[in-house]
TORKOL-4160 file (C-alpha; in steps of 0.2 Angstrom, whole numbers, padded with zeros to 4 digits, m for minus):
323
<pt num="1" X="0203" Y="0006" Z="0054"/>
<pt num="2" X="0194" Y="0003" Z="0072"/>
<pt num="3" X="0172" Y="0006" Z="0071"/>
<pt num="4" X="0169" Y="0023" Z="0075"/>
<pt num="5" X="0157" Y="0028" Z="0088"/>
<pt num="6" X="0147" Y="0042" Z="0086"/>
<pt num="7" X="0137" Y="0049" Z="0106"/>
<pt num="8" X="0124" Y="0060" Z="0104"/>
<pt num="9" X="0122" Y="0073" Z="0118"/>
<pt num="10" X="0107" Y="0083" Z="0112"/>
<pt num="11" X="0090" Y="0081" Z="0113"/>
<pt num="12" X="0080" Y="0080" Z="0100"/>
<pt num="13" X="0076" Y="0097" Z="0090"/>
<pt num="14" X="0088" Y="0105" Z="0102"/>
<pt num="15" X="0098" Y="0117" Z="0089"/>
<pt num="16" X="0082" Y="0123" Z="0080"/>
<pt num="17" X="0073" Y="0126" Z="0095"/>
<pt num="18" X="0088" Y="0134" Z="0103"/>
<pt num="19" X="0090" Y="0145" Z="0088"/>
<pt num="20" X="0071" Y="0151" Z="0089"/>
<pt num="21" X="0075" Y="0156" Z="0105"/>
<pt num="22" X="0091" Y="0166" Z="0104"/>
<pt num="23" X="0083" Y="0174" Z="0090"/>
<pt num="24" X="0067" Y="0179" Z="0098"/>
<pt num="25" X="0076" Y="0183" Z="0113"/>
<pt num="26" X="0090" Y="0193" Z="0105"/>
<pt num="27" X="0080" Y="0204" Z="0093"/>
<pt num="28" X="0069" Y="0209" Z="0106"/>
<pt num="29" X="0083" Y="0215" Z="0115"/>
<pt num="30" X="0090" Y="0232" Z="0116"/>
<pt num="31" X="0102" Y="0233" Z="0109"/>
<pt num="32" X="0097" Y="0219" Z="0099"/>
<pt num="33" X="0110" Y="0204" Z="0100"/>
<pt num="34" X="0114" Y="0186" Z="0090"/>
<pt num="35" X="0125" Y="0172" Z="0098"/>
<pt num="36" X="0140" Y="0169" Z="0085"/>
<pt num="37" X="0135" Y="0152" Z="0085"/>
<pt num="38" X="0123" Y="0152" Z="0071"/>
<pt num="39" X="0136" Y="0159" Z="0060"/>
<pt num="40" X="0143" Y="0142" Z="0056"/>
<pt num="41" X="0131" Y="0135" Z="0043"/>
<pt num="42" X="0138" Y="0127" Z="0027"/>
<pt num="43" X="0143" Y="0144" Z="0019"/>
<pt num="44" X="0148" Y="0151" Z="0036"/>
<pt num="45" X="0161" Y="0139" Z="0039"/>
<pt num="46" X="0167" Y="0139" Z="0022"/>
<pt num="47" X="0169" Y="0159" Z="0025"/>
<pt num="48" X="0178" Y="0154" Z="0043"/>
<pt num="49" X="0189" Y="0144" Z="0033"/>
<pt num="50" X="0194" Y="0156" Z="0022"/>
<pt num="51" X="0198" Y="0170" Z="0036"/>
<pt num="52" X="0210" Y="0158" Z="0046"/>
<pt num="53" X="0221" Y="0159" Z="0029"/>
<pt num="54" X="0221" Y="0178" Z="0028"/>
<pt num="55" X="0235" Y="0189" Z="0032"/>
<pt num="56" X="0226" Y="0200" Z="0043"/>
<pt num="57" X="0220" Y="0185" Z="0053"/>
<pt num="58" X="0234" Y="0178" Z="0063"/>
<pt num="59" X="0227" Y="0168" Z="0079"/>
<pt num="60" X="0226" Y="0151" Z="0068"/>
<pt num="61" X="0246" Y="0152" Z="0063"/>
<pt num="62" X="0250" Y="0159" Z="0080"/>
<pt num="63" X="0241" Y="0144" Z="0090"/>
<pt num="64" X="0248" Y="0132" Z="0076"/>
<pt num="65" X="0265" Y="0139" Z="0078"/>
<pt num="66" X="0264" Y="0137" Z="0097"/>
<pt num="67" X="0257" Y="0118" Z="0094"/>
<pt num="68" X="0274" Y="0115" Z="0084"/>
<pt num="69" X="0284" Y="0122" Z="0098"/>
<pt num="70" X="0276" Y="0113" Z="0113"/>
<pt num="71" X="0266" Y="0098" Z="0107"/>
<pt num="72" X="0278" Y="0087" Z="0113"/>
<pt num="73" X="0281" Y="0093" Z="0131"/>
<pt num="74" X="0262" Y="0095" Z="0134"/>
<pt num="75" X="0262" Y="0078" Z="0129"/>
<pt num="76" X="0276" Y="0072" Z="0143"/>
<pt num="77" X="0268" Y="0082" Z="0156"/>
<pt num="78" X="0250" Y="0075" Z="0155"/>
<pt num="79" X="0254" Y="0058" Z="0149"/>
<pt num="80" X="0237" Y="0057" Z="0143"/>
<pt num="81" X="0228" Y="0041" Z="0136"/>
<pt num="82" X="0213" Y="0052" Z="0129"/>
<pt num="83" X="0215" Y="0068" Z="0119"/>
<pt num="84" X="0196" Y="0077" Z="0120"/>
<pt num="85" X="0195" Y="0091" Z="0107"/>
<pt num="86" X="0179" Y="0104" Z="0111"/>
<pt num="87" X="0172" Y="0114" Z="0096"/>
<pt num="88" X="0184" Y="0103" Z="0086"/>
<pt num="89" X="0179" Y="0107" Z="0069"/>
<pt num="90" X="0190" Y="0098" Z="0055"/>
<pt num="91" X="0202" Y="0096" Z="0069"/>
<pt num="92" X="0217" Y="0099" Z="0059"/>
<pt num="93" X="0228" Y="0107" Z="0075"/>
<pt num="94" X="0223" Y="0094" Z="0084"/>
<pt num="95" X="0235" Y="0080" Z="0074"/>
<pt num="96" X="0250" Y="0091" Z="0081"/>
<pt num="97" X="0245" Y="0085" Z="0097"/>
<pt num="98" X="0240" Y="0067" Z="0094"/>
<pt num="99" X="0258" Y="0065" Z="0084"/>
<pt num="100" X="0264" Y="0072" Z="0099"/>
<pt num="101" X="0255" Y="0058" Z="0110"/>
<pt num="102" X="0256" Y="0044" Z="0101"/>
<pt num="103" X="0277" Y="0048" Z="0101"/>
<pt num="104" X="0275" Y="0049" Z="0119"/>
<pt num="105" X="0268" Y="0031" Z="0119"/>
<pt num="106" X="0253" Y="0034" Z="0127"/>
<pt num="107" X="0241" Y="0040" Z="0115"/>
<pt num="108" X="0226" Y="0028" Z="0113"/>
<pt num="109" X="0209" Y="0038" Z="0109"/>
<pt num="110" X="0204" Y="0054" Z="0103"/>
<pt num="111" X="0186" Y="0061" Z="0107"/>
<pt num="112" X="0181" Y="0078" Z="0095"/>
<pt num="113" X="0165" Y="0085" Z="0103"/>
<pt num="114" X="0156" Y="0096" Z="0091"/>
<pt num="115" X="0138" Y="0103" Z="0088"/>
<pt num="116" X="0138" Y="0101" Z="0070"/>
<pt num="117" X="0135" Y="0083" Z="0066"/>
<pt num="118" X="0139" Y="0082" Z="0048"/>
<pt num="119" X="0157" Y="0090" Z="0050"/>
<pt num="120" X="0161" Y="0082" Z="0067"/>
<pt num="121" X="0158" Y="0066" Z="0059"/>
<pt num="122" X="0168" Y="0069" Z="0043"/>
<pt num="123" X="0181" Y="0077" Z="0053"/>
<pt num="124" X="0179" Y="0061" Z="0064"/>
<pt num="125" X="0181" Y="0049" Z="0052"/>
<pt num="126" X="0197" Y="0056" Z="0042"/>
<pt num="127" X="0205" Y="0055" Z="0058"/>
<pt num="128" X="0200" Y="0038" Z="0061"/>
<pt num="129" X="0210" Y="0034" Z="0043"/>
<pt num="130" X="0224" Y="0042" Z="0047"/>
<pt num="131" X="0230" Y="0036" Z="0065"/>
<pt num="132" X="0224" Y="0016" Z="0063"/>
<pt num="133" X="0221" Y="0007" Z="0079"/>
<pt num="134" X="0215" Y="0023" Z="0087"/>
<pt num="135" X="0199" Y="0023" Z="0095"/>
<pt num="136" X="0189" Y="0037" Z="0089"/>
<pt num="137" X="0172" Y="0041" Z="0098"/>
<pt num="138" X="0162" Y="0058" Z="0092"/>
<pt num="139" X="0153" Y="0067" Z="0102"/>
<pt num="140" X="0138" Y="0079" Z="0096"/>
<pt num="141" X="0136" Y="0089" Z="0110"/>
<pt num="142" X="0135" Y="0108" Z="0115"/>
<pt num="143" X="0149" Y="0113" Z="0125"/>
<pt num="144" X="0138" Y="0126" Z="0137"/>
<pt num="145" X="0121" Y="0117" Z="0139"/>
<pt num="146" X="0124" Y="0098" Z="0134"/>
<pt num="147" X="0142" Y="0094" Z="0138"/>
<pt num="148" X="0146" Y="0075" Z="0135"/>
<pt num="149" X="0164" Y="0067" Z="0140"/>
<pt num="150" X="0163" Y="0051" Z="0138"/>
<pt num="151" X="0174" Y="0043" Z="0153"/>
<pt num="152" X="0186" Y="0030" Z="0145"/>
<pt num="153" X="0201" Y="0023" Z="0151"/>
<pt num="154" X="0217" Y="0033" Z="0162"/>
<pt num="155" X="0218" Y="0053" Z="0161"/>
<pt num="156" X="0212" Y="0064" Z="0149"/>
<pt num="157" X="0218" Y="0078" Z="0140"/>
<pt num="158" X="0203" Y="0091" Z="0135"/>
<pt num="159" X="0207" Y="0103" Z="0123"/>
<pt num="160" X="0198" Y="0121" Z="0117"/>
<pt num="161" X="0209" Y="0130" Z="0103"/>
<pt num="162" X="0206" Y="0142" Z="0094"/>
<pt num="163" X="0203" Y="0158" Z="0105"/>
<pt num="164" X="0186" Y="0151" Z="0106"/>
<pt num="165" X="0182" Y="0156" Z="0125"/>
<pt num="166" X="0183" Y="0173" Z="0120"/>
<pt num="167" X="0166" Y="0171" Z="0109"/>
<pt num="168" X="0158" Y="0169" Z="0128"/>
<pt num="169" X="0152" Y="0184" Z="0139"/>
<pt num="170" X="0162" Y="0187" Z="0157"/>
<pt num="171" X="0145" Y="0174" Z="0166"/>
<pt num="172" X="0148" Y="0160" Z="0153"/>
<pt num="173" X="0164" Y="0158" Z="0153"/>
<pt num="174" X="0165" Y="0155" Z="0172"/>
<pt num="175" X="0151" Y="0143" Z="0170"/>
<pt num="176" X="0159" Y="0134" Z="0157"/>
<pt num="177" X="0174" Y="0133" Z="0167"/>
<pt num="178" X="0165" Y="0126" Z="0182"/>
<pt num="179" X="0155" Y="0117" Z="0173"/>
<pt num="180" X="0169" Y="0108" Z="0164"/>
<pt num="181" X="0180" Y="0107" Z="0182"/>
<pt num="182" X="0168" Y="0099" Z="0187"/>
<pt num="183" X="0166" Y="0083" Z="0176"/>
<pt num="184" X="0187" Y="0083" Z="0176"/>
<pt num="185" X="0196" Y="0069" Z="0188"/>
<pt num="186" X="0211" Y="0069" Z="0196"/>
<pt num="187" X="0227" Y="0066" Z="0182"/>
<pt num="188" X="0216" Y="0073" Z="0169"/>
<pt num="189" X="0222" Y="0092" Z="0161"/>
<pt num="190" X="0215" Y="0104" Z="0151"/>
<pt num="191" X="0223" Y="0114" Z="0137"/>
<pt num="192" X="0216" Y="0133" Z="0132"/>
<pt num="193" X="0221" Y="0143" Z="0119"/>
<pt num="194" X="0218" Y="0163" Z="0121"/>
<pt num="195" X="0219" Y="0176" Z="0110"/>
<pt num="196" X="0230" Y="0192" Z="0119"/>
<pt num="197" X="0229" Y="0209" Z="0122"/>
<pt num="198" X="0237" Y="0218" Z="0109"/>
<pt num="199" X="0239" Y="0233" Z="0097"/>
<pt num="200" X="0221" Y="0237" Z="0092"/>
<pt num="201" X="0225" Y="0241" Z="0076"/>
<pt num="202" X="0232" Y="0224" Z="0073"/>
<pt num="203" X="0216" Y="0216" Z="0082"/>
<pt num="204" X="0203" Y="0227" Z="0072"/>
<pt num="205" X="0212" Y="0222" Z="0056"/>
<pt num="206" X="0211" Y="0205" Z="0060"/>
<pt num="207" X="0193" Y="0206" Z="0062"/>
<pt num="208" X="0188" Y="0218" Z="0047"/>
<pt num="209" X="0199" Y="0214" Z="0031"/>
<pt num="210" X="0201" Y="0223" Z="0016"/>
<pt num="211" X="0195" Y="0209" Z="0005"/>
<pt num="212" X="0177" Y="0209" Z="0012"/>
<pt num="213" X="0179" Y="0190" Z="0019"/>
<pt num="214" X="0174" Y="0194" Z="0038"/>
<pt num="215" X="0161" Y="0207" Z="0032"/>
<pt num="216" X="0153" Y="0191" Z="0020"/>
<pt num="217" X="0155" Y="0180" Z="0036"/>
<pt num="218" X="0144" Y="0192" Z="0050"/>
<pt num="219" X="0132" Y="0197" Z="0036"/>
<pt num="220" X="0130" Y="0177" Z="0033"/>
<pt num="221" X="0120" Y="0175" Z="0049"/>
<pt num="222" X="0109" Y="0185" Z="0043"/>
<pt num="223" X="0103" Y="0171" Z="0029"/>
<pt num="224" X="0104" Y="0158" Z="0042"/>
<pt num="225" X="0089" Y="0167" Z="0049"/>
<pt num="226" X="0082" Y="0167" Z="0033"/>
<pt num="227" X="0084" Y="0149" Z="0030"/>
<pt num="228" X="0079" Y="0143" Z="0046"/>
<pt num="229" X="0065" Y="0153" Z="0049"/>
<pt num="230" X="0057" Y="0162" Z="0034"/>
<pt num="231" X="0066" Y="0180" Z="0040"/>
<pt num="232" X="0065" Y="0191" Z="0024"/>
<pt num="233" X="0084" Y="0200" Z="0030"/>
<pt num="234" X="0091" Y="0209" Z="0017"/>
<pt num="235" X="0110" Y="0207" Z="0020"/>
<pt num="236" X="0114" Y="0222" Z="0007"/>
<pt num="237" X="0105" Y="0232" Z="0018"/>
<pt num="238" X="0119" Y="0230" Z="0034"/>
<pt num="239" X="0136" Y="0234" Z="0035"/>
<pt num="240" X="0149" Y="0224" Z="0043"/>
<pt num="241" X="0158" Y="0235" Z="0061"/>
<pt num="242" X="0172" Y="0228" Z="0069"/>
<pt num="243" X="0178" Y="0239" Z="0085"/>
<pt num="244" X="0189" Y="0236" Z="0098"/>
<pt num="245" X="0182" Y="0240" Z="0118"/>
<pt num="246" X="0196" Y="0245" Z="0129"/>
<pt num="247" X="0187" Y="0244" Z="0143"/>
<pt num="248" X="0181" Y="0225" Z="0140"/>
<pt num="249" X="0195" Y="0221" Z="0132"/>
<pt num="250" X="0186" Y="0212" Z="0118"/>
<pt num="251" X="0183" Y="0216" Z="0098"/>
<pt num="252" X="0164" Y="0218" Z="0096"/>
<pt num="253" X="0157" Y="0212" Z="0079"/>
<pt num="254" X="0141" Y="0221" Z="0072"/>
<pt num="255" X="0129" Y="0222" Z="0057"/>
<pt num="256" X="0125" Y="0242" Z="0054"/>
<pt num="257" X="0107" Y="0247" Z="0046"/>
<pt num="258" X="0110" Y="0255" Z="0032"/>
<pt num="259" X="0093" Y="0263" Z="0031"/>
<pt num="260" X="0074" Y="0264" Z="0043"/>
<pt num="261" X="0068" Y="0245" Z="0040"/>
<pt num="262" X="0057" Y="0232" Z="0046"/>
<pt num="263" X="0062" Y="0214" Z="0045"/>
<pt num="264" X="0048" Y="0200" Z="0047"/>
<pt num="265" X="0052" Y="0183" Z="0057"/>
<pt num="266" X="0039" Y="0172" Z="0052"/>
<pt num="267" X="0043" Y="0154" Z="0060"/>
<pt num="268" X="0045" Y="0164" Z="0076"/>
<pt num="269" X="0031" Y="0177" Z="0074"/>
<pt num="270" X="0043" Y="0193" Z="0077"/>
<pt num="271" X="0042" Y="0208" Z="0067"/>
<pt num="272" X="0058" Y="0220" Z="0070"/>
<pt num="273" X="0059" Y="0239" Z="0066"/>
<pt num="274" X="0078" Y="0242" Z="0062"/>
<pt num="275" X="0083" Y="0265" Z="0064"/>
<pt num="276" X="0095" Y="0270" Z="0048"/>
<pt num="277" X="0111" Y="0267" Z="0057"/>
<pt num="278" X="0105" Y="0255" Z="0073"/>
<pt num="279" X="0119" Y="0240" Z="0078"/>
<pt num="280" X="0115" Y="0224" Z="0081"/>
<pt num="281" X="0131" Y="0214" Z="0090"/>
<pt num="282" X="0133" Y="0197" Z="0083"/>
<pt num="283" X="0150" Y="0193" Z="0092"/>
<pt num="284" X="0162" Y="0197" Z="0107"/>
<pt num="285" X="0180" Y="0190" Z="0106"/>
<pt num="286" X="0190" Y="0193" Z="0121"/>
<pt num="287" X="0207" Y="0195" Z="0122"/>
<pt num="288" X="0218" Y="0188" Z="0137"/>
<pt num="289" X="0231" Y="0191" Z="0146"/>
<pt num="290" X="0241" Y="0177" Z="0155"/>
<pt num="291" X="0233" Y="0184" Z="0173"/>
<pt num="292" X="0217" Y="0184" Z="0167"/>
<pt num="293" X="0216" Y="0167" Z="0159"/>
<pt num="294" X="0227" Y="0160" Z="0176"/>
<pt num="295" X="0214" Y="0170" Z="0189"/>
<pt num="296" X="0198" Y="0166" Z="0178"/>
<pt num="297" X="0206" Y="0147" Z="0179"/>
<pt num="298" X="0206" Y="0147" Z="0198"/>
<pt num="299" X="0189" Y="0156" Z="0202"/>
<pt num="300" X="0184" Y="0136" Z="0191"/>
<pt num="301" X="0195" Y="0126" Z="0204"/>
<pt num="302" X="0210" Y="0124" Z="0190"/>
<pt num="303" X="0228" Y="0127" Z="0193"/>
<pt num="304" X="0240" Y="0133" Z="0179"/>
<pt num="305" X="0254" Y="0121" Z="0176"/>
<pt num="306" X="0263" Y="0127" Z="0158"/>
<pt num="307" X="0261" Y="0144" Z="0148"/>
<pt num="308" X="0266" Y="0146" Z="0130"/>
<pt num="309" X="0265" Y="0161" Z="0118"/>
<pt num="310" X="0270" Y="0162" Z="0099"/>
<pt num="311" X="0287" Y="0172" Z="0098"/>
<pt num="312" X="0277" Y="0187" Z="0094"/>
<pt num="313" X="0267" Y="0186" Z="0109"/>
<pt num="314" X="0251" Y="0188" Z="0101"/>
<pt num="315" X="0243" Y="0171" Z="0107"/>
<pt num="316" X="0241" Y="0159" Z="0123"/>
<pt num="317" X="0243" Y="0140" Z="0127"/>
<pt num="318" X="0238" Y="0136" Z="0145"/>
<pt num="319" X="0239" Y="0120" Z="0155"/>
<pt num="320" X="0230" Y="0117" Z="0169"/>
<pt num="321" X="0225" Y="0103" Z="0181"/>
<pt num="322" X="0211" Y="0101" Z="0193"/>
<pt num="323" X="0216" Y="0109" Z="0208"/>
């Protein structure tokens, strides 16, 4: 097992004074509005866990299934030396891909950039155990404001599963495109997962299950407020909406007020009225389709070199290089 090195990207106090922010900022608002980032405390991701096993949520077996199929040629065709893994969680897909590399022979670190610390570096470490003589370096970074890729050795593969782009507005995904363009070099590649257009029945579904698990998971930011800031939310008092925009093209994610209510913000010094039956958005998640993803690529200064969908067509791989 190699020493694993851990960067740190953020400033100190960055995730709690960022949080203050977006929440003074977004409740303020009209309509009022929370980043889907602070969904992911302990309990959040344990919620998030337990919705990629549902059978209303298919993008997670979808991607994987696409993984499978195509690890190995996305392996021949970038002949990367570093896979770099954004947002990466507990970075199980991710082994799909470094099997896949290390058969090709030229596999020789693996950089999982994530803003939560604790489970990077758990995540980091198991991966450290299971691929010995791999160098593994984690980076605790935010991919929009604090974006850290550690230069290394011969070309790079980044990767972005998950659908996870879809969580950012039209603006912020092109500046995370170009933003990320531009710290790429020559014989680098990036690989993006999307989620497609499709029935909105299935989508909705996918977003609102019978079991109550997605409902438990948006009404959780509500008690990340709570915690971090002494908000006095009551989460019985909002009912989970998930809706499907044709126009946008994305599933909206919202918390309904079940009745006239005031909620008090203390650590931030906000007091918010809620009317019975005011929306507050708490996600977007775009679907794609493959011109989008390739146009949107471009407008960054990417071109798109491979395509892959699952065989129901319900989700994307792309491949791109620095044009």
């Amino acid at each position: 097992m190699t020493a694993l090195r851990v960067v740190r990207c953020l400033p100190d106090g960055f995730l709690a004074e960022a949080l203050r922010e977006d929440a003074r900022a977004g409740l303020s608002a009209t309509p009022k509005v929370l980043p889907p980032k602070w969904f992911y405390d302990e309990r959040g991701s344990e919620l998030f866990e337990k919705i990629t096993r549902l059978d209303e949520y298919y993008p997670t077996r979808a991607e994987r299934s696409i993984l499978h199929a195509a690890a190995g040629q996305i392996a021949a065709a970038t002949r990367a030396r570093t896979l770099v893994e954004l947002g990466a969680g507990a970075a199980d897909k991710t082994r799909l891909l470094l099997d896949a590399m290390a058969a090709e022979g030229t596999l020789a670190s693996f950089v999982p950039v994530d803003v939560s610390e604790t489970a990077l570096i758990e995540a980091a470490r198991r991966v450290d155990r299971e691929y010995p003589g791999l160098a593994v370096t984690a980076v605790v970074s935010d991919f929009e404001e604090h974006l850290g890729l550690p230069s290394g050795s011969g070309s790079r593969l980044v990767v972005f599963l998950g659908g996870t782009i879809g969580n950012l507005l039209p603006a912020q995904r092109a500046a995370f495109l170009a933003s990320l363009r531009s710290r790429l070099r020559p014989g680098d590649a990036f690989l993006l997962g999307t989620d497609l257009v499709k029935d909105p029945a299935v989508l909705v579904a996918a977003y609102d299950d019978p079991a109550g698990v997605t409902a438990a998971f948006n009404k959780n930011i509500l008690s990340v407020l709570n915690a971090a800031l002494g908000a006095d939310f009551d989460p019985d008092l909002f009912e989970h909406v998930a809706l499907w925009d044709p126009r946008e093209e994305w599933i909206e994610m919202r918390l309904r007020s079940l009745q006239e209510q005031v909620v008090t913000l203390p650590a931030i010094g906000l007091v918010v009225p809620f009317a019975e039956g005011e929306e507050m958005r708490t996600e977007v998640s775009a679907k794609f389709r493959r011109a989008r993803v390739a146009a949107e690529l471009a407008t960054a200064g990417f071109a798109m070199t491979g395509w892959w969908t699952d065989e129901q067509g319900r989700f994307g791989l792309s491949l791109s290089v620095p044009a």
